[in-house]
N, C-alpha and C positions, 0 to 999 in steps of 0.2 A: 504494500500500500504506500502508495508517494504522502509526503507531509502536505500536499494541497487535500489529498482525504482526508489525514486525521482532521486538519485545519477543519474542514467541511464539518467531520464529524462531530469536532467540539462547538461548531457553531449552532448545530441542530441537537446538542443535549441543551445547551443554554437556553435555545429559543424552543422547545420540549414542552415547558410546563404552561406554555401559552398555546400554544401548536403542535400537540401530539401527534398529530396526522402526520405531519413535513415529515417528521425524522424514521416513522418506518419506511418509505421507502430506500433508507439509507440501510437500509441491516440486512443484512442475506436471504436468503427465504430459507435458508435451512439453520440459519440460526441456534446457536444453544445458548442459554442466558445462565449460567451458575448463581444457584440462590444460596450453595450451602453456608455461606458466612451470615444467614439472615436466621435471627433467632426462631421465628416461628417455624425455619428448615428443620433447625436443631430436636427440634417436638413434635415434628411432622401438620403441624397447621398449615403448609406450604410445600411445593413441593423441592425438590432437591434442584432440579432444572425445566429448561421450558425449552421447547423447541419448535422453531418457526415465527415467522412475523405474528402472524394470530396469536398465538400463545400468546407472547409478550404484548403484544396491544392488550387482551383481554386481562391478563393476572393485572397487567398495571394498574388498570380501569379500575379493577374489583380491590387491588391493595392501597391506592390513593383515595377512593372514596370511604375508604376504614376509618380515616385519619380523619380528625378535625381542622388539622393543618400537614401537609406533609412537604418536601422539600429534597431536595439533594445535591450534590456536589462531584465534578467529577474530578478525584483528585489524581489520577492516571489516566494518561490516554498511550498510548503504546501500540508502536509499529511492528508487526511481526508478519513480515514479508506480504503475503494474500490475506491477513487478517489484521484483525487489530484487538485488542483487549482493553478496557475500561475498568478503573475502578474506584466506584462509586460507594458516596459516606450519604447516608440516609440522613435526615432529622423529623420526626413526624410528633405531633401531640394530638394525643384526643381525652376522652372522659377518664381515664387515667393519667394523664399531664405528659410532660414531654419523657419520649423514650427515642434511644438511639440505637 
């Protein structure tokens, strides 16, 4: 992946929480998204990964409207030749207050 992708790509996590739509067409269609660093993975409230654009539009949809407030950060973005890896710091709060 040339750094005018990643560029792309960090452009379209930012602009993301306004405009979910733009940014799947940027992701693969075979996609895997690793959830296992996400606590609810840890307990099985969630699954371990997701595969495909659909997956991940849908879990988002259903894991951001949990939140009273949710949020993220991508604090890696990383060039690995035909792919690229992200990694992303969550912040969400709802009726139990803020959890990270």
């Amino acid at each position: 992946m040339s750094q005018e992708n990643v560029n792309a790509l960090k452009r379209a996590l930012n602009a993301a929480p306004e405009d979910a739509e733009s940014f799947l067409p940027l992701l693969d269609e075979d996609i895997e998204w690793d959830l296992t660093g996400l606590e609810g993975a840890r307990v099985g409230l969630v699954p371990d990964s997701l595969r495909g654009r659909a997956a991940v539009r849908d879990f988002f949809r259903t894991w951001a409207d949990t939140f009273e407030e949710w949020a993220y950060e991508a604090e890696e973005v990383i060039d690995a030749g035909a792919s690229v890896f992200v990694c992303l710091h969550q912040r969400a709060s709802g009726a139990a207050g803020l959890r990270e």
